[in-house]
C-alpha positions as CSV (number, residue, x, y, z in Angstrom):
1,X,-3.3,3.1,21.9
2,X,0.3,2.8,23.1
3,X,1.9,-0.2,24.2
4,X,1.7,0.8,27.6
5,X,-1.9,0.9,27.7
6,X,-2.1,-2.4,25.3
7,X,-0.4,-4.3,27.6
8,X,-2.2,-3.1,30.7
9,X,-5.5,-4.1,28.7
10,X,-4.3,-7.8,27.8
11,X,-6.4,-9.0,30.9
12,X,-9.4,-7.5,30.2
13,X,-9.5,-8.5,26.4
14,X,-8.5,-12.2,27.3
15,X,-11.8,-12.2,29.5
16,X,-13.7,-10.2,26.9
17,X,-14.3,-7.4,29.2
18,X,-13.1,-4.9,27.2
19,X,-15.4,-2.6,25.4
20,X,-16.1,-3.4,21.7
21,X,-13.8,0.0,20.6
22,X,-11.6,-0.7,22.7
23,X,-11.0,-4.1,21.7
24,X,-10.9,-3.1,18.4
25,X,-7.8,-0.5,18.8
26,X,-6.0,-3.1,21.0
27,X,-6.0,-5.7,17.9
28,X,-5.3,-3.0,15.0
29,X,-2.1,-2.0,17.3
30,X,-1.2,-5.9,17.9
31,X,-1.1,-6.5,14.1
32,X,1.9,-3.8,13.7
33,X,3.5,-4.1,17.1
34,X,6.1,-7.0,17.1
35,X,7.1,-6.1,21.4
36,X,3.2,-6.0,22.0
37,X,3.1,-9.8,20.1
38,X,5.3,-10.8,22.2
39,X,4.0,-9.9,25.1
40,X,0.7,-11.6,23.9
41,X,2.2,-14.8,22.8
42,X,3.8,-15.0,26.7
43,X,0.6,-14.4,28.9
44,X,-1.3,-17.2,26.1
45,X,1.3,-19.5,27.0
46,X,1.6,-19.1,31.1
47,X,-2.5,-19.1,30.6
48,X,-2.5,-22.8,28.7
49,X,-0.3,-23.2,31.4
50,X,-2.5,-22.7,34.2
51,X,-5.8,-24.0,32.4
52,X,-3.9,-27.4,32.1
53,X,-2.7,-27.5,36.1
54,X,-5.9,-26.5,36.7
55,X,-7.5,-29.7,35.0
56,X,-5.3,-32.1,35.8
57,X,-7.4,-34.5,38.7
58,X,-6.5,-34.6,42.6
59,X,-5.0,-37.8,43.9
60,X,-7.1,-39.9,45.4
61,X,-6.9,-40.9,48.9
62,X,-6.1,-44.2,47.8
63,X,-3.0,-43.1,46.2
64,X,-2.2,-40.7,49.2
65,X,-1.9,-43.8,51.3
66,X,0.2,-45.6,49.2
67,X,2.8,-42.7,49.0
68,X,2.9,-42.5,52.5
69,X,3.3,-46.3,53.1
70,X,5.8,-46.6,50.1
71,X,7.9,-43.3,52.2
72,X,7.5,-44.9,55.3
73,X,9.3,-48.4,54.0
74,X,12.1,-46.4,51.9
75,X,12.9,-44.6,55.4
76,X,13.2,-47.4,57.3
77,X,15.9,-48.8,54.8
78,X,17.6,-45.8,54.9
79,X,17.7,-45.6,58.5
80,X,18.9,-49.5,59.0
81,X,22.8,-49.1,59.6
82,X,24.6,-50.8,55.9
83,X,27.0,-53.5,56.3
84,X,29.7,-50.6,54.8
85,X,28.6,-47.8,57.7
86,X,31.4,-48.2,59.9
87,X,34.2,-47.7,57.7
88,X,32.2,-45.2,55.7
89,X,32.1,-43.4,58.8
90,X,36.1,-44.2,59.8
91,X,36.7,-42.7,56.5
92,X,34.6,-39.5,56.6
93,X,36.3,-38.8,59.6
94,X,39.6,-39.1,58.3
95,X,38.8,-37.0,55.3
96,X,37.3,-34.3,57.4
97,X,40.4,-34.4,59.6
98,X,42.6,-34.4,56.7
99,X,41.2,-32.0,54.4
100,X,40.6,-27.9,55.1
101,X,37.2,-26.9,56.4
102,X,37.2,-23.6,55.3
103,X,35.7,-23.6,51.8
104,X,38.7,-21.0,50.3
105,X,41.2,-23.1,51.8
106,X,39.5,-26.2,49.7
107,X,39.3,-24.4,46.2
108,X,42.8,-23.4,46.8
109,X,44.0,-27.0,47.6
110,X,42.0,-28.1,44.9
111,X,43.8,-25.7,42.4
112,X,47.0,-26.6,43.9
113,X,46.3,-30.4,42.6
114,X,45.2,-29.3,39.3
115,X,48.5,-27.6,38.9
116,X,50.6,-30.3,40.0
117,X,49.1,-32.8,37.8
118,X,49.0,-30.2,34.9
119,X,53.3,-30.4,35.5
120,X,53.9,-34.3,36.2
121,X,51.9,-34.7,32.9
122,X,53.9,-32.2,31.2
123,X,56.8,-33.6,32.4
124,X,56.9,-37.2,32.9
125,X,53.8,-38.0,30.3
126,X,55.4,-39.0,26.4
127,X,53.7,-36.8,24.0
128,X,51.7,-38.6,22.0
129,X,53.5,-40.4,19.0
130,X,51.0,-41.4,16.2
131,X,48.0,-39.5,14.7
132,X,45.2,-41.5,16.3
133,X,46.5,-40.7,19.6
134,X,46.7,-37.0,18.4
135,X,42.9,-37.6,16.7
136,X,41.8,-38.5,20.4
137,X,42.9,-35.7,22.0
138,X,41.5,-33.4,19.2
139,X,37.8,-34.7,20.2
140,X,38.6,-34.9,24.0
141,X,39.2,-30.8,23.4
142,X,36.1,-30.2,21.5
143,X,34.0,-32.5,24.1
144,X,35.5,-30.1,26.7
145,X,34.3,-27.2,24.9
146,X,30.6,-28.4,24.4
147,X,30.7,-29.2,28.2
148,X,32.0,-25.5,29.0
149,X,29.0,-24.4,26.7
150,X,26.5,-26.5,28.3
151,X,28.0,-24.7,31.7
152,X,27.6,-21.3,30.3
153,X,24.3,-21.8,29.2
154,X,23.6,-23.0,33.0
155,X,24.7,-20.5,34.2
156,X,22.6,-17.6,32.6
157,X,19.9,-19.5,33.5
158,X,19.7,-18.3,36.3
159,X,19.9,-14.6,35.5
160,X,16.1,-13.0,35.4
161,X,14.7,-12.7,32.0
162,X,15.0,-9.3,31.9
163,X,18.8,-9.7,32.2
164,X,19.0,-12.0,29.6
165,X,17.0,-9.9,27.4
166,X,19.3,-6.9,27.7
167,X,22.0,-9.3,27.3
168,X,20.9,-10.2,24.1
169,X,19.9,-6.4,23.3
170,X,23.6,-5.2,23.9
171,X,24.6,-8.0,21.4
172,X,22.2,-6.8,18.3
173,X,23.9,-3.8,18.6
174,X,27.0,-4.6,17.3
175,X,27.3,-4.3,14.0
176,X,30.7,-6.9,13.7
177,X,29.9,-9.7,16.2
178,X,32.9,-12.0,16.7
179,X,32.3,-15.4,16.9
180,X,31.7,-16.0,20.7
181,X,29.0,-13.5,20.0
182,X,27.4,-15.4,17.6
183,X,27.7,-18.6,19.5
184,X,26.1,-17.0,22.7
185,X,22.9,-15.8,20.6
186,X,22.8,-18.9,19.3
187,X,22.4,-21.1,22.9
188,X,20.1,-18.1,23.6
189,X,17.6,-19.7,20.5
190,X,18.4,-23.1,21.4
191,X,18.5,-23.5,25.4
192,X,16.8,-19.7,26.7
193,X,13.5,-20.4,28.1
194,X,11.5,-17.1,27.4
195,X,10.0,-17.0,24.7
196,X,10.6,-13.2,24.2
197,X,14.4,-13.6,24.5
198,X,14.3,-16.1,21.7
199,X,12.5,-13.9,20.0
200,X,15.1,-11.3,20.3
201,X,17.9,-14.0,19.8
202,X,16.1,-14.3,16.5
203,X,16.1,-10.9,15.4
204,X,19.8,-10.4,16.4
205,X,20.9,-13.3,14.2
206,X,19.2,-12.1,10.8
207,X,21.8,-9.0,10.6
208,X,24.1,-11.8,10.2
209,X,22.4,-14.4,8.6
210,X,25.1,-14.7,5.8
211,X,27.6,-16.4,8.4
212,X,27.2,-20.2,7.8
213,X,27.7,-20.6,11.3
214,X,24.4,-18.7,12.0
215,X,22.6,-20.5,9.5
216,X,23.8,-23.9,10.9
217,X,22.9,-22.9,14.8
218,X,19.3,-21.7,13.9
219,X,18.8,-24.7,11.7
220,X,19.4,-26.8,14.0
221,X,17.5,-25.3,16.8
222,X,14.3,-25.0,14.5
223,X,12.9,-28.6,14.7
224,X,12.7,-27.9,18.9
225,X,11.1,-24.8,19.2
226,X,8.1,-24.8,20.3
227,X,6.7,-21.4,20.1
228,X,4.8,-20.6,16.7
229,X,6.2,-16.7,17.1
230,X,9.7,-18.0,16.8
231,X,9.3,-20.9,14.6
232,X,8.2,-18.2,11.9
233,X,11.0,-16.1,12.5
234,X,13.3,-18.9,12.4
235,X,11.8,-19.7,8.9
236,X,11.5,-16.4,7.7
237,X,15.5,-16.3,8.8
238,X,16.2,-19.0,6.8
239,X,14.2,-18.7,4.0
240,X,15.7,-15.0,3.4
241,X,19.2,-16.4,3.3
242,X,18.3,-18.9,0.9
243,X,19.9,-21.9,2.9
244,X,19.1,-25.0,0.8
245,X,19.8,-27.0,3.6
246,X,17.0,-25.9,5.5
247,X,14.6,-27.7,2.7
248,X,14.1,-30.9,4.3
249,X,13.0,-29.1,7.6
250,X,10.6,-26.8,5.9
251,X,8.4,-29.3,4.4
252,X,8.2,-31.7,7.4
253,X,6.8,-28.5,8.9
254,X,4.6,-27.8,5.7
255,X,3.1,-31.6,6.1
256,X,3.1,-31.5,10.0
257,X,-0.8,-31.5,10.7
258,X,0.2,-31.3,14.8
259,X,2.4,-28.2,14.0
260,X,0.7,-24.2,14.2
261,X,-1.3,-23.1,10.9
262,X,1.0,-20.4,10.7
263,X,4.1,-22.0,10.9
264,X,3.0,-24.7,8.2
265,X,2.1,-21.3,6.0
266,X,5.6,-19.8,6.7
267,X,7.3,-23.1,5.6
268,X,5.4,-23.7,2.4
269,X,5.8,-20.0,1.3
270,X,10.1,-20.7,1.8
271,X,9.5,-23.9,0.3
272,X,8.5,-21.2,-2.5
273,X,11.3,-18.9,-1.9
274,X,13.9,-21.4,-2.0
275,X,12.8,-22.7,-5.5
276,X,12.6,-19.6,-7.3
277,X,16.1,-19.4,-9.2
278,X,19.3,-17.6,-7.7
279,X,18.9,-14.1,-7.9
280,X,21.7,-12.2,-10.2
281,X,24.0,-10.0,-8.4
282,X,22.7,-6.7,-7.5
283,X,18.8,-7.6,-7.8
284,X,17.2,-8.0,-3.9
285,X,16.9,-11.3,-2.3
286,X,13.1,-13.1,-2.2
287,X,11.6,-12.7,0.6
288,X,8.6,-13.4,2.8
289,X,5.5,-11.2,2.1
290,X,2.5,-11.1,3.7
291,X,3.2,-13.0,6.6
292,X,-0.2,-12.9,8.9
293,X,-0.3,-12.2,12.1
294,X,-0.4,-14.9,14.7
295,X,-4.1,-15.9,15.5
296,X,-5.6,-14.3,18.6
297,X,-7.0,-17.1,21.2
């Protein structure tokens, strides 16, 4: 069976419609067919999903009423005229008479006061003289920069999946990443939420799992996944790079009763892997063998 067809017969299997040979192919070609697992491992999700709205009870008319009287009393306080409403108003007007009502004529004016306090800081500010003035505006850069992450990463939100995932695609392809490319795959693990782009994100970062920046991002995006597929990638990421910093990590997961059967596996066997000694120059790394495949439900 092709993936195509595999896909296409997801349904039917998940209802146990299928037909006994049929069923049969579908799971020998989900065992070697990491894009066909990860279609699987989304529709078990969005189905939990929906099984858990679907149980979750109606409110009672009881609790109807009290919305609707609860509605009805935050209205009426929003409705009664404040004690600050008529110079709230005097003021709105004088704003809207004074400022541009054109949106392009705002964003320029807006620029235009970014610029001028840019150059009466520049010129009429003293540089700062000692080093815990110089120490302050070191962080104040770097708190900027997480802030312009946290922004990016908003931001490609709200792209379609499908955009992300060839976003993150185009990126495994190159073979010498710098290190905004690194960075980007990186939010993609920690803050993407499809499951398959993570995946990918994943998969991307192992060509360059010897950059401690790599290691350090997946680490610490490991203890909030959420998705056994990715968790074992994440592990098996890890473990092949021989990061002993990712020890304390691994066995919480390994005694984690709450965590996926796999993903306990996957941590104890690079518990394993990170014990055995250093290998000598030359000889291949340890790796993860035998990983099995992700239970079907």
């Amino acid at each position: 069976m092709n993936c195509s067809r595999v896909q296409d017969s997801f349904t039917d299997y998940q209802d146990g419609a299928l037909p006994a040979d049929e069923a049969a192919a579908l799971r020998a070609h989900l065992a070697s067919c990491p894009a066909c697992q990860r279609e699987w491992s989304a529709l078990q999700e969005i189905s939990r999903k929906l099984e858990a709205m679907a149980t979750e009870p109606e409110p009672g008319p009881r609790l109807r009423e009290q919305f609707y009287a609860m509605l009805e009393t935050h209205q009426r306080e929003a409705d009664a005229p404040g004690p600050f409403a008529l110079a709230r108003g005097r003021l709105d007007r004088f704003f809207a008479a004074l400022l541009p009502a054109r949106p392009a004529l705002q964003f320029a004016l807006a620029v235009a006061l970014l610029l001028g306090g840019l150059f009466a800081g520049r010129h009429f500010l003293a540089p700062p003289a000692d080093d815990s003035a110089k120490n302050e505006l070191a962080d104040l850069r770097k708190q900027m920069a997480s802030m312009n992450q946290l922004v990016t990463y908003s931001l490609l939100q709200q792209q379609t999946t499908s955009e992300r995932m060839q976003t993150v695609l185009a990126k495994m392809d190159l073979k010498s990443p710098d290190r905004k490319v690194l960075t980007d795959l990186v939010g993609s693990l920690a803050f993407d939420p499809s499951i398959n782009v993570r995946l990918s994100a994943v998969e991307a970062l192992a060509q360059h799992a010897d950059d401690s920046l790599v290691r350090a991002g997946v680490l610490s995006a490991l203890p909030r996944e959420s998705a056994p597929l990715v968790q074992v990638a994440m592990i098996e990421l890890l473990a092949g790079a021989r990061d002993p910093a990712a020890t304390p990590v691994f066995e919480k997961l390994s005694r984690d009763e709450a965590q996926d059967r796999n993903v306990r596996d996957a941590a104890r066997r690079a518990l394993a892997v990170l014990r055995l000694p250093a290998p000598s120059e030359g000889k291949p790394t340890a790796t993860l063998k035998n990983n099995p495949q992700p239970a079907l439900s």
